[in-house]
TIKERO-280769 format. One record per residue (C-alpha): x, y, z; residue in three letters. Coordinates in steps of 0.25 Angstrom, whole numbers, plus 5000, padded with zeros to 4 digits. Layout:
<r <X Y Z> 'ALA'> ...
***
This chain:
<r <5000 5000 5000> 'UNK'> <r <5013 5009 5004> 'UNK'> <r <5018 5007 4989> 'UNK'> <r <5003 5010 4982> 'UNK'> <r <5004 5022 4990> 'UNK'> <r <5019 5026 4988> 'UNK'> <r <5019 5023 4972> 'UNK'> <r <5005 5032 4973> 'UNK'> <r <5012 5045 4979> 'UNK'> <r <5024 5042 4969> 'UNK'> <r <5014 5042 4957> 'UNK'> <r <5006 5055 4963> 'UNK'> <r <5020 5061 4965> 'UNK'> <r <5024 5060 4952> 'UNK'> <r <5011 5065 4944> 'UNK'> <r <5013 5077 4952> 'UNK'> <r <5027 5080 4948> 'UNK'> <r <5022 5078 4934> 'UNK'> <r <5012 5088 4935> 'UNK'> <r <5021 5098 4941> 'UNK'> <r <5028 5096 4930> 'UNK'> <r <5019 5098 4920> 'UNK'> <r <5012 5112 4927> 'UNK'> <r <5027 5117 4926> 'UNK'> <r <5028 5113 4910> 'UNK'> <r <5015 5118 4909> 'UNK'> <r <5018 5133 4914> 'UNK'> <r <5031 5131 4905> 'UNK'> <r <5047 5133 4908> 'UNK'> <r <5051 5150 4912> 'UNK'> <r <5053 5159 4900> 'UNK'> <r <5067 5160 4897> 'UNK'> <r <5073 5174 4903> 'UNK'> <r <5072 5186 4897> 'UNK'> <r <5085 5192 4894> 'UNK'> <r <5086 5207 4890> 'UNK'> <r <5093 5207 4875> 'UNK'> <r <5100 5221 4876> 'UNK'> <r <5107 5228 4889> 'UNK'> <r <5097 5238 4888> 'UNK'> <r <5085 5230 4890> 'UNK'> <r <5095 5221 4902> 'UNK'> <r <5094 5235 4909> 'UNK'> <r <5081 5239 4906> 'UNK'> <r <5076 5226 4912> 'UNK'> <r <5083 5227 4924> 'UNK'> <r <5074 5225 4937> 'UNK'> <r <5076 5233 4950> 'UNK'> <r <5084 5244 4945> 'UNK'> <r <5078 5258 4939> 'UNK'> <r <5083 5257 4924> 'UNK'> <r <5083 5269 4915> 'UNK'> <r <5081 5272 4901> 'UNK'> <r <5086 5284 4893> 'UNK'> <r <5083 5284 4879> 'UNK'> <r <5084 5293 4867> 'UNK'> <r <5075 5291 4854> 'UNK'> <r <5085 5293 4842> 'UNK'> <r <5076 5292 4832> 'UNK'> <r <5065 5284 4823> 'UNK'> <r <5066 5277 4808> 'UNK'> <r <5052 5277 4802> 'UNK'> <r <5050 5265 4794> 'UNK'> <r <5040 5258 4784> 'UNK'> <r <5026 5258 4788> 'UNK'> <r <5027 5265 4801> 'UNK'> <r <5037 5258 4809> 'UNK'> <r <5051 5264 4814> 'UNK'> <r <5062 5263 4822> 'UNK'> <r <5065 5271 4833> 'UNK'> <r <5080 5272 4840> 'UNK'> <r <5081 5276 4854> 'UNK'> <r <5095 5277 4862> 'UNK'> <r <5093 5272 4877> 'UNK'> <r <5102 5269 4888> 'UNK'> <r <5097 5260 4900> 'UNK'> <r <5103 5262 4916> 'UNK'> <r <5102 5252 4927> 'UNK'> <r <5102 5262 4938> 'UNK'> <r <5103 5252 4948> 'UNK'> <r <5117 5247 4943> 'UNK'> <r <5121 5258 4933> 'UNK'> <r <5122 5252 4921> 'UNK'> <r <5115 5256 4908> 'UNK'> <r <5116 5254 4892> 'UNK'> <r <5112 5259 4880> 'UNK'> <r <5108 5256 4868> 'UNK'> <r <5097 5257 4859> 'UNK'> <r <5080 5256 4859> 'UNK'> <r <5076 5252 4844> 'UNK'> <r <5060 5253 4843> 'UNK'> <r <5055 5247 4831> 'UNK'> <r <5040 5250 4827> 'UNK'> <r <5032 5242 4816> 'UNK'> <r <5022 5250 4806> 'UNK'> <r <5009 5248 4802> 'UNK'> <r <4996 5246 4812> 'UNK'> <r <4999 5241 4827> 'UNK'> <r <5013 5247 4825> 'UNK'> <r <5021 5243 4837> 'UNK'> <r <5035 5243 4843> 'UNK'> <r <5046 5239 4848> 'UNK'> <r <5061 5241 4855> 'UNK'> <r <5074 5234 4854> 'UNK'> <r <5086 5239 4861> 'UNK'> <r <5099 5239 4855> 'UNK'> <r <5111 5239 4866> 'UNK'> <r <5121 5251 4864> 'UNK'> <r <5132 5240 4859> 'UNK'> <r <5123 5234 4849> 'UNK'> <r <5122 5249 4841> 'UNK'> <r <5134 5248 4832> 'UNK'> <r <5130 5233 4828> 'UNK'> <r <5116 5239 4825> 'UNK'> <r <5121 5249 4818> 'UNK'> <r <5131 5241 4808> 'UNK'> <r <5121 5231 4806> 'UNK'> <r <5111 5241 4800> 'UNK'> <r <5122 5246 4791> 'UNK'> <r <5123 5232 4785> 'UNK'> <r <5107 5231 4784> 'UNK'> <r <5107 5245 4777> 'UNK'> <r <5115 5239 4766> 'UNK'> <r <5109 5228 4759> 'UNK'> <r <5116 5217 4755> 'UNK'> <r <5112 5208 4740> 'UNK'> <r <5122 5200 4742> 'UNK'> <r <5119 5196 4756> 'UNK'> <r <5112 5184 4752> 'UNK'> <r <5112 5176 4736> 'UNK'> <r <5097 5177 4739> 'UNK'> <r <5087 5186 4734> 'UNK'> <r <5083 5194 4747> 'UNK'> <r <5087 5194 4761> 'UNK'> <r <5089 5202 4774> 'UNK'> <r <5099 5205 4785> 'UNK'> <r <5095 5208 4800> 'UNK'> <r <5103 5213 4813> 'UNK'> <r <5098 5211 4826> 'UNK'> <r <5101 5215 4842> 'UNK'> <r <5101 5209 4854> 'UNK'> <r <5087 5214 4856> 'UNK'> <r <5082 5209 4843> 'UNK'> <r <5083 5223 4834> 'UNK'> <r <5082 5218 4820> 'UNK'> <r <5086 5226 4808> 'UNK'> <r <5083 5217 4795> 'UNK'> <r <5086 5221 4782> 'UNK'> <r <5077 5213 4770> 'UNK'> <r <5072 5214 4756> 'UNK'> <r <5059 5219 4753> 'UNK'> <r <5054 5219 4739> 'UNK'> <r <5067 5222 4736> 'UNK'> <r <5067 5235 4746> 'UNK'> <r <5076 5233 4758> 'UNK'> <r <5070 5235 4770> 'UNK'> <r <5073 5235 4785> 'UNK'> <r <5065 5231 4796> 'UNK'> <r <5069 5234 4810> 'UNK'> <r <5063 5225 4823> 'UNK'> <r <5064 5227 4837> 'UNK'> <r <5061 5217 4847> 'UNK'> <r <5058 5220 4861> 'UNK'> <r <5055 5210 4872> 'UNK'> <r <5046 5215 4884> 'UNK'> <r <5051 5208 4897> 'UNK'> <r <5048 5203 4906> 'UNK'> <r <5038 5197 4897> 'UNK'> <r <5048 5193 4886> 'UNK'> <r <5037 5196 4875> 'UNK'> <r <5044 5200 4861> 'UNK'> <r <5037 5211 4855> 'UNK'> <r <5045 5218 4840> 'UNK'> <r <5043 5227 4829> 'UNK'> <r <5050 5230 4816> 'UNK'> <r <5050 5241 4808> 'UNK'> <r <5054 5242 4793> 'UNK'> <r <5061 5252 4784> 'UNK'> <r <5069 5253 4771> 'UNK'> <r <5082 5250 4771> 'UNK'> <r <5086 5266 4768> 'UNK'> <r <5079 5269 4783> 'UNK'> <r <5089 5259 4789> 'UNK'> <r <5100 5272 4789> 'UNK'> <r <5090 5281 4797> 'UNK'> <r <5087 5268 4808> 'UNK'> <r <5103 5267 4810> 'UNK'> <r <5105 5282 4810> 'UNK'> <r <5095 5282 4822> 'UNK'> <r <5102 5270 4828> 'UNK'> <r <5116 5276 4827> 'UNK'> <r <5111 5290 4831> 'UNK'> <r <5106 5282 4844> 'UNK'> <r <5119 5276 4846> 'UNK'> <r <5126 5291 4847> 'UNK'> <r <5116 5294 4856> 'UNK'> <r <5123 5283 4866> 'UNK'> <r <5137 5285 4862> 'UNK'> <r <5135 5299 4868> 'UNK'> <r <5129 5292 4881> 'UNK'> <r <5139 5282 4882> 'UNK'> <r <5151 5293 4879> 'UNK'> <r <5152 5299 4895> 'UNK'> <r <5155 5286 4897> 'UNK'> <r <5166 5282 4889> 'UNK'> <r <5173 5293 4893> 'UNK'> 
***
């Protein structure tokens, strides 16, 4: 009667792990951690300190359709610990009806690649591929992308920024597009920006 019993509690035992395991699988494993893609947004995400945001709009590119891009310079402090950094926030808007937005930040070190890569997509390249068509892209850390492609044999750029809201982690993006000739006036704004930090970081370097 000891062992009906005994082999009885085993049994019960057992279902319930299995059902505790199966509630857990259920609710499904812990999202994967949320890393910041640029220094800038590692500051601006920082908890229990007061961070501050400077920023100066450069300038906007008006594009087809409606949509732009607008360039802002922006350093970020911790003043908590002192640090800070700059960079840049690219906000891409679509055109058309329900027009909507987005930013990408760009960290002060990316700039000069940023800048260099939109030099190579302002000077398409036919024997970039035996092919008939094709595009070219650059992308940041935060997922900026510059593409340059073939459009009924007009070449045209279209310029997306990607933003993740935390702490949700939800992915939201636009992209705007222009004519290859509008490219010089995007990196005009871009460099612009970029002389607006140099003079910030110059004090410094001194």
């Amino acid at each position: 009667m000891q062992r009906i019993i005994a082999v009885v509690a085993s049994v019960i035992v057992l279902v319930l792990a299995v059902q505790s395991r199966a509630q857990v699988s259920a609710v499904g494993p812990a999202g994967p951690a949320m890393d910041a893609p640029t220094r800038l947004e590692a500051i601006e995400l920082r908890k229990g300190a007061v961070i501050v945001k400077g920023y100066t709009e450069v300038g906007k590119v008006d594009g087809e359709e409606g949509s732009s891009v607008t360039v802002s310079a922006i350093e970020m402090k911790d003043t908590k610990i002192g640090s800070h950094e700059m960079g840049l926030a690219i906000v891409a808007a679509g055109g058309g009806e329900g027009t909507r937005s987005a930013v990408s930040y760009v960290d002060f070190d990316e700039i000069a690649g940023l800048l260099a890569a939109i030099d190579a997509l302002a000077k398409p390249d036919p024997e970039a591929t035996r092919l008939s068509a094709y595009e070219a892209q650059y992308r940041t850390r935060s997922n900026l992308e510059f593409v340059s492609f073939d459009n009924n044999s007009q070449r045209m750029i279209t310029v997306r920024a990607v933003q993740v809201l935390f702490p949700s982690g939800e992915v939201i993006w636009s992209t705007a597009r222009f004519r290859l000739a509008t490219l010089a006036s995007i990196r005009k704004q871009i460099s612009d920006a970029k002389e607006v930090l140099d003079k910030l970081r110059e004090p410094a370097n001194k």
